[in-house]
C-alpha positions as CSV (number, residue, x, y, z in Angstrom):
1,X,-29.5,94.7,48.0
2,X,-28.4,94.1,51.7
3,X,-28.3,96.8,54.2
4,X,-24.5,96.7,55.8
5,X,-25.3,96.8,59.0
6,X,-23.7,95.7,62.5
7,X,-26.8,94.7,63.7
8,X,-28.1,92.8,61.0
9,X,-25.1,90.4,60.7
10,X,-23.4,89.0,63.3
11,X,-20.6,86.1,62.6
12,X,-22.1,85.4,59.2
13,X,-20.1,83.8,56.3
14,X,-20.3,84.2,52.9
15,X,-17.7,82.2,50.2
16,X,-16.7,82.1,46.6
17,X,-14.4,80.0,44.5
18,X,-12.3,79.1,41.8
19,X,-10.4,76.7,39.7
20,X,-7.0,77.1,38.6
21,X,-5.1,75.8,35.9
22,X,-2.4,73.8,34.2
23,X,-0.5,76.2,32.1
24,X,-1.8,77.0,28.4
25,X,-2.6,75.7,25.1
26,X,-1.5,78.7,23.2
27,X,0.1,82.2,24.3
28,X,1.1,85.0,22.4
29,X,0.2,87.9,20.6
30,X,-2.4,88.4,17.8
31,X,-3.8,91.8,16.2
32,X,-7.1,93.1,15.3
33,X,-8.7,96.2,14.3
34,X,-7.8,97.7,17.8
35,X,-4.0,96.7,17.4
36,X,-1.7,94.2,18.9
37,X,-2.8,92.1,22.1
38,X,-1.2,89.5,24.2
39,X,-3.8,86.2,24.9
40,X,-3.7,83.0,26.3
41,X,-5.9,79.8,26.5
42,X,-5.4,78.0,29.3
43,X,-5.9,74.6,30.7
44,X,-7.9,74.2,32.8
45,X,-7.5,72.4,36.0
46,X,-10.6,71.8,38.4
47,X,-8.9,69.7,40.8
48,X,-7.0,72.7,41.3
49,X,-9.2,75.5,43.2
50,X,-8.9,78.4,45.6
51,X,-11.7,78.7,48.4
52,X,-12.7,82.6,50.0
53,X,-14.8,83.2,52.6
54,X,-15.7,86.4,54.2
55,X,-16.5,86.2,57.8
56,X,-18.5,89.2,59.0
57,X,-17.6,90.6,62.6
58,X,-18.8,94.1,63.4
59,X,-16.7,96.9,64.2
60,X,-14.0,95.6,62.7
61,X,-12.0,96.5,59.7
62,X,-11.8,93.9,57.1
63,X,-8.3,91.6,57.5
64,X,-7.1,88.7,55.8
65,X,-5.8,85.1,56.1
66,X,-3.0,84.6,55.6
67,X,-1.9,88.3,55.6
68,X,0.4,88.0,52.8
69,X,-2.5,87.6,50.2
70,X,-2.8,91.4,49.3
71,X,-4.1,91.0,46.0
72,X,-7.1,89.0,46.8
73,X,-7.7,91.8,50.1
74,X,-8.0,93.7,47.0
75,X,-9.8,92.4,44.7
76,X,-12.1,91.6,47.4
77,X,-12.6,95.4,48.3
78,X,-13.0,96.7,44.7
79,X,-15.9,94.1,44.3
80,X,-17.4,95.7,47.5
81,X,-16.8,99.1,46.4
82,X,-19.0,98.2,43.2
83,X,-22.3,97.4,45.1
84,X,-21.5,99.7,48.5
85,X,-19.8,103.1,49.4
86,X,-19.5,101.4,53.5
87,X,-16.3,99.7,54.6
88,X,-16.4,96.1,54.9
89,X,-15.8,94.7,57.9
90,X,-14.6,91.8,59.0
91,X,-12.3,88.9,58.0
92,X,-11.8,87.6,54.2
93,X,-10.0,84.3,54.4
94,X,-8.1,82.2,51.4
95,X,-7.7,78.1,51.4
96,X,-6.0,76.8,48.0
97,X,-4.3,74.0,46.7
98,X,-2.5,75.7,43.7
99,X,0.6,76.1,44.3
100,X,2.5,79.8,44.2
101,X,4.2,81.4,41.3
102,X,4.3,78.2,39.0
103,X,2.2,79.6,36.6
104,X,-1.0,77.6,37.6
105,X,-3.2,80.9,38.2
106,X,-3.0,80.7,42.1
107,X,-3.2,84.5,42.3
108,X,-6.3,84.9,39.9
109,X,-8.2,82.0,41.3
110,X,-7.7,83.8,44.6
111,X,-8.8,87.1,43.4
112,X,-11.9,85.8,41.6
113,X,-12.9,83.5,44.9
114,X,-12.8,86.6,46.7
115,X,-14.7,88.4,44.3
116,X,-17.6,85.8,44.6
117,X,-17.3,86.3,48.2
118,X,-18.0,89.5,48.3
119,X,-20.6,89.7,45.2
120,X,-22.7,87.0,47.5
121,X,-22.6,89.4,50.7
122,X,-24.5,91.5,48.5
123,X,-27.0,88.6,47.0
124,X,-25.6,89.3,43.5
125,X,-24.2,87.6,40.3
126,X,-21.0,89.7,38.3
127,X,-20.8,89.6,34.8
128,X,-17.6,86.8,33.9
129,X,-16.1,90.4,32.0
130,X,-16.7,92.4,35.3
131,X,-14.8,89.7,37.6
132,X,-12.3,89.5,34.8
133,X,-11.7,93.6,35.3
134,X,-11.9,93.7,38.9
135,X,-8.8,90.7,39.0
136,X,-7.0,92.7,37.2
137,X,-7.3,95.7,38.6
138,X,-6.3,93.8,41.7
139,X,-2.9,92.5,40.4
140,X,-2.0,93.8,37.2
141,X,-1.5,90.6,35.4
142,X,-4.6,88.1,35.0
143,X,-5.6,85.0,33.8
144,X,-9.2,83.7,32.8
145,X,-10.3,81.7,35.4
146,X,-13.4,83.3,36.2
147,X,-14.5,81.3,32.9
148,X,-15.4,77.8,34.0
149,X,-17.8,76.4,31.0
150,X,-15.5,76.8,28.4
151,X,-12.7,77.5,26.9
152,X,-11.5,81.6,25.9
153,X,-9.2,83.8,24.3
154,X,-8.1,86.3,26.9
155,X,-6.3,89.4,26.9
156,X,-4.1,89.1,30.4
157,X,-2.4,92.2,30.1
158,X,-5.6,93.7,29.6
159,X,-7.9,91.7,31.7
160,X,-10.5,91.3,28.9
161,X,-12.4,88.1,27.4
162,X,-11.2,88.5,23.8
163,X,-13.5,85.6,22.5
164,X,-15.6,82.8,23.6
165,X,-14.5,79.4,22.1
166,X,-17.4,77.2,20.7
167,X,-17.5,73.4,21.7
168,X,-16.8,71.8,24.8
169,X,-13.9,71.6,26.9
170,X,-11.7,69.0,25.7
171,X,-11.3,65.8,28.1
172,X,-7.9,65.9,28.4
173,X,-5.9,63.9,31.1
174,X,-2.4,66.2,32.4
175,X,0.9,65.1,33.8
176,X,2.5,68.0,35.5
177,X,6.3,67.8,34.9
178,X,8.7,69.8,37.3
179,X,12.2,70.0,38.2
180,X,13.4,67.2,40.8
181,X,16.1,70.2,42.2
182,X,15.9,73.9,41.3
183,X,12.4,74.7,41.0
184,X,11.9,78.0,40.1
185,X,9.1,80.3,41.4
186,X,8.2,83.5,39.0
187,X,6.4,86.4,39.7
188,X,4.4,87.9,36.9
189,X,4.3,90.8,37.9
190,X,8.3,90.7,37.2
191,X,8.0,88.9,33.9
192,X,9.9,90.2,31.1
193,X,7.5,90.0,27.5
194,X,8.8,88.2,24.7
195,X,9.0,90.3,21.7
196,X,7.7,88.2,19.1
197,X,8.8,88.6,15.8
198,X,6.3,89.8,12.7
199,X,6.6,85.5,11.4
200,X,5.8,84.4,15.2
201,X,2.8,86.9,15.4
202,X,1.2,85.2,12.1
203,X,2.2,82.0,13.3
204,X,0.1,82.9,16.6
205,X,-2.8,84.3,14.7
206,X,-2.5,81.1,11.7
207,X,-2.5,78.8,15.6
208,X,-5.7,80.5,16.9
209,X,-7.9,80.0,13.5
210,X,-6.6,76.1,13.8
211,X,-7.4,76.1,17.7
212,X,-10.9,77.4,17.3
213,X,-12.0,74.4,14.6
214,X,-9.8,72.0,17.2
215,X,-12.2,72.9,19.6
216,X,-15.5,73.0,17.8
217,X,-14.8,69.6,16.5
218,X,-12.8,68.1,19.5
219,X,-10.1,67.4,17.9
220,X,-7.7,66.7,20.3
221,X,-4.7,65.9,18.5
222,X,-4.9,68.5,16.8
223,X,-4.9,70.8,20.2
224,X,-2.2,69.0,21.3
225,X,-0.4,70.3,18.0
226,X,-1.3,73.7,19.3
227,X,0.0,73.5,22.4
228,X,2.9,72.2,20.8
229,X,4.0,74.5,18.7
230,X,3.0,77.6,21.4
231,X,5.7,75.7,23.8
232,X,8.2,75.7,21.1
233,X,8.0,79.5,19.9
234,X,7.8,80.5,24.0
235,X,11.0,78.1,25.0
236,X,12.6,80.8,23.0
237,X,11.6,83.4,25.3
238,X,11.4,81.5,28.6
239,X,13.2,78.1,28.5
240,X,12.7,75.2,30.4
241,X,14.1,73.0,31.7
242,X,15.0,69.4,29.6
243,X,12.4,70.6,27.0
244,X,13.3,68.6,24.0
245,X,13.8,65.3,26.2
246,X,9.9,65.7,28.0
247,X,9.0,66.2,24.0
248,X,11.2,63.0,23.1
249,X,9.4,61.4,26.4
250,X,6.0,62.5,25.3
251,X,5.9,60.4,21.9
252,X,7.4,57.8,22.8
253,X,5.1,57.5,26.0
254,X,1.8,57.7,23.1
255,X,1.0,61.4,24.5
256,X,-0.9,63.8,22.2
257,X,1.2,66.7,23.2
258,X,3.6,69.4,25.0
259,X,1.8,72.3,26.6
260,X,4.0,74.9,29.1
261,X,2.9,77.5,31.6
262,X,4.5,80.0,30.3
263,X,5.0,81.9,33.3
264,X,6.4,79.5,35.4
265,X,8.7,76.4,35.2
266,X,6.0,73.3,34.3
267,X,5.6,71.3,31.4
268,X,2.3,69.5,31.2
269,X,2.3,66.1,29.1
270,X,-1.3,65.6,27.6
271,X,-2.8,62.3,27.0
272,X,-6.4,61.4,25.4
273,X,-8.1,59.7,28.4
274,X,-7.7,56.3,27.4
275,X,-4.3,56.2,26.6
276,X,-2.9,57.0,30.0
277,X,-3.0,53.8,33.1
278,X,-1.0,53.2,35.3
279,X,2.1,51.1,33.0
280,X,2.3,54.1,30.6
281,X,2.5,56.4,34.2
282,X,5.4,54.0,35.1
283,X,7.6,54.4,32.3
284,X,6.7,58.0,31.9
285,X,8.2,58.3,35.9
286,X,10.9,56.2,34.9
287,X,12.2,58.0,32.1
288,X,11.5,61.3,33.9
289,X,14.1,60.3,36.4
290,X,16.7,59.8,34.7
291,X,17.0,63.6,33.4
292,X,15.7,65.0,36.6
293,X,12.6,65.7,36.2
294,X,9.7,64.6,37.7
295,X,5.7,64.1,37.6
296,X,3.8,66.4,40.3
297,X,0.7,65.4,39.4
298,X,-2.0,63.9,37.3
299,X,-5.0,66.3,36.4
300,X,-8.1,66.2,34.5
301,X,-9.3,69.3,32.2
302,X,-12.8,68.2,32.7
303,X,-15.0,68.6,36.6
304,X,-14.5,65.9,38.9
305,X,-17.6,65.8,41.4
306,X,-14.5,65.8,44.3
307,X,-13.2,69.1,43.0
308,X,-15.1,72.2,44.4
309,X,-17.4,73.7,41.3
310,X,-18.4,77.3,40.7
311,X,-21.7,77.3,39.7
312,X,-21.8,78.9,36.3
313,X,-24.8,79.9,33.6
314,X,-24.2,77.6,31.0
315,X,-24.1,80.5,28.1
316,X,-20.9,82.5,29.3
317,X,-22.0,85.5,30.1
318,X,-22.1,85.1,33.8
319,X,-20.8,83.2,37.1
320,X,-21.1,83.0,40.5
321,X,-19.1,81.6,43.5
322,X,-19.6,78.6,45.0
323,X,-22.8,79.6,47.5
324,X,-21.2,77.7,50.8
325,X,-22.7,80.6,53.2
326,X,-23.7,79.9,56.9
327,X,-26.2,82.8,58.7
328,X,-25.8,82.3,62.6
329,X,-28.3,86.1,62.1
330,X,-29.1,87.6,59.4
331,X,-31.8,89.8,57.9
332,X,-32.8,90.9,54.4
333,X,-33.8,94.5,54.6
C-alpha cells in the first residue's frame, strides 16, 4: 500500500477506464431462489469509452472536471475510502465519448474509470463484483461495464453480477438509429419500471436459457432473436420511436436483428460482420430518412486496437483500469 502523503507525491497522475455500450440484448426480470430481479445483458461498445485520471496536488481537496459529474466524484471517493481513511486530494478529471442520458452507460463507464483511478493510486486490482458495488452505490442505477471479457447477466437495480455467460463475445457489427428531431435524453435515475406481467416474466426467463446456448455456441442469429423479442415486450413499456418501420428496415436491409437501450431513445440494427458494406449502409440511410430517423453511428461489439482497452484477467473475476500513470515524484513507502 501507498503512504498518502504531500511529500511523497507531487503533480502525479493516476487513470482508469471504461467502455460503454450500445443498449442490450435482453432486459427484464427473472426469479430465483432469492426472489424476483431485474437484469440486463448489454452490448457492448468499445469504441465507446470513458477516460479518468486523478491528478494529485497537495493540500488540496479533491475537485472534478467538469464539475457537474457528481456521481463519478463519488464513486471515486468510496473506492478511496475502501483502501484509506485520509482525504484525497487533488483533481479527478472525466474525458468520454458516450454520449449523456441515451442509455449507452455514459454514467457507469464514468464511475468505473474513476474507480480504476483511484484503485491504481493505491497499486491495487478490485474485484469486477466490488467495482460493480461501489458504481452503484455511487448512482443508484448501474450497468455492467466493469465486465469487459464477456458477456453477463446483471442485476442493475442491485448492482450485482447475477451470472457469467460462457463463450465469447459475439462479433457483432451496430448501426445506432436515433431520431433526426426530438431526441430524447432520460435519466435513470427518473425511470419509471415496467411491470411485467407473470407470461412476460417466463418469457424473460424461457429468453435467458435460449441466450446462454446463443452465446456458448455463437449463434448469432439466434441472439439477434433475443434481442428481438426483449425490444418487442419493452416497446410496451417505453416506446420508440418508428419501431416497427426500423424492424421492417432491418430485414429487408439482410440484418440479424433489433436490439433497444431500453433506457433511452436508440435502436441498434445488428448485422453479422460480413453482411454490412457500404451499399447495404446506403440504403439503410436512405430508407431511414424517409421516416425521420437516422444512423448515428456504426459500432463494433468486439475491441478495436484504436479504442482504449481496460486490461482485464481473462477468467472474470477481476479488472483493472487502463494503467496510463505519469510520476513527475513519487515514492513507494
Amino acid at each position: 500500500m501507498r503512504k498518502y502523503l504531500r511529500e511523497t507525491f507531487i503533480e502525479s497522475t493516476f487513470g482508469g477506464s471504461a467502455f460503454g455500450h450500445a443498449g442490450e440484448f435482453l432486459q427484464g426480470v427473472i426469479g430465483d431462489k432469492d426472489g424476483l430481479h431485474r437484469i440486463l445483458i448489454s452490448l457492448p461498445a468499445p469504441e465507446l469509452h470513458s477516460n479518468a485520471t486523478f491528478k494529485v496536488s497537495g493540500g488540496r481537496e479533491l475537485t472534478i472536471i467538469p464539475q457537474w459529474k457528481q456521481k463519478s466524484l463519488k464513486a471515486f471517493q468510496l473506492a478511496w475510502l475502501h483502501f484509506s481513511s485520509t482525504a484525497p486530494r487533488g483533481t479527478l478529471s472525466i474525458q468520454s465519448n458516450i454520449p449523456v442520458s441515451r442509455g449507452m452507460g455514459s454514467s457507469t463507464a464514468d464511475c468505473v474509470a474513476a474507480i480504476r483511478a483511484a484503485a491504481l493510486f493505491w497499486n491495487c486490482e478490485l474485484p469486477q463484483e466490488q467495482i460493480a458495488m461501489l458504481a452503484h452505490r455511487a448512482e443508484c442505477f448501474s450497468d455492467a461495464t466493469m465486465v469487459e471479457d464477456r458477456l453477463v447477466v446483471f442485476q442493475h437495480c442491485e448492482g450485482r453480477i447475477h451470472e457469467y455467460l460462457e463463450g465469447a463475445i459475439p462479433n457483432l457489427q451496430l448501426l445506432v438509429v436515433e431520431p433526426k428531431v426530438g431526441r430524447r435524453t432520460i435519466d435513470t435515475d427518473l425511470l419509471v419500471r415496467p411491470k411485467y406481467s407473470e407470461a412476460e416474466i417466463r418469457q424473460f426467463s424461457e429468453c435467458l436459457v435460449r441466450f446462454r446456448h446463443a452465446v456458448a455456441t455463437n449463434d448469432l442469429r439466434e441472439i439477434a432473436c433475443i434481442a428481438r423479442i426483449s425490444a418487442r415486450i419493452n416497446h410496451k413499456y417505453h416506446p420508440k420511436q418508428r419501431a416497427v418501420e426500423i424492424e421492417r428496415i432491418a430485414a429487408e436491409s439482410n440484418a440479424l436483428g433489433v436490439a433497444v437501450a431500453h433506457s433511452g431513445d436508440i435502436q441498434i440494427l445488428l448485422f453479422h460482420p460480413a453482411s454490412l458494406d457500404e451499399k447495404v449502409l446506403h440504403e439503410v440511410g436512405s430508407k431511414l430518412e424517409k421516416i425521420d430517423m437516422r444512423c448515428w453511428r456504426r459500432l463494433s461489439t468486439v475491441f478495436k486496437p484504436k479504442a482504449v482497452l481496460p486490461a482485464s484477467r481473462t477468467n472474470g473475476q477481476t479488472a483493472t483500469g487502463h494503467r496510463t500513470e505519469t510520476r513527475k515524484a513519487a515514492a513507494l513507502l
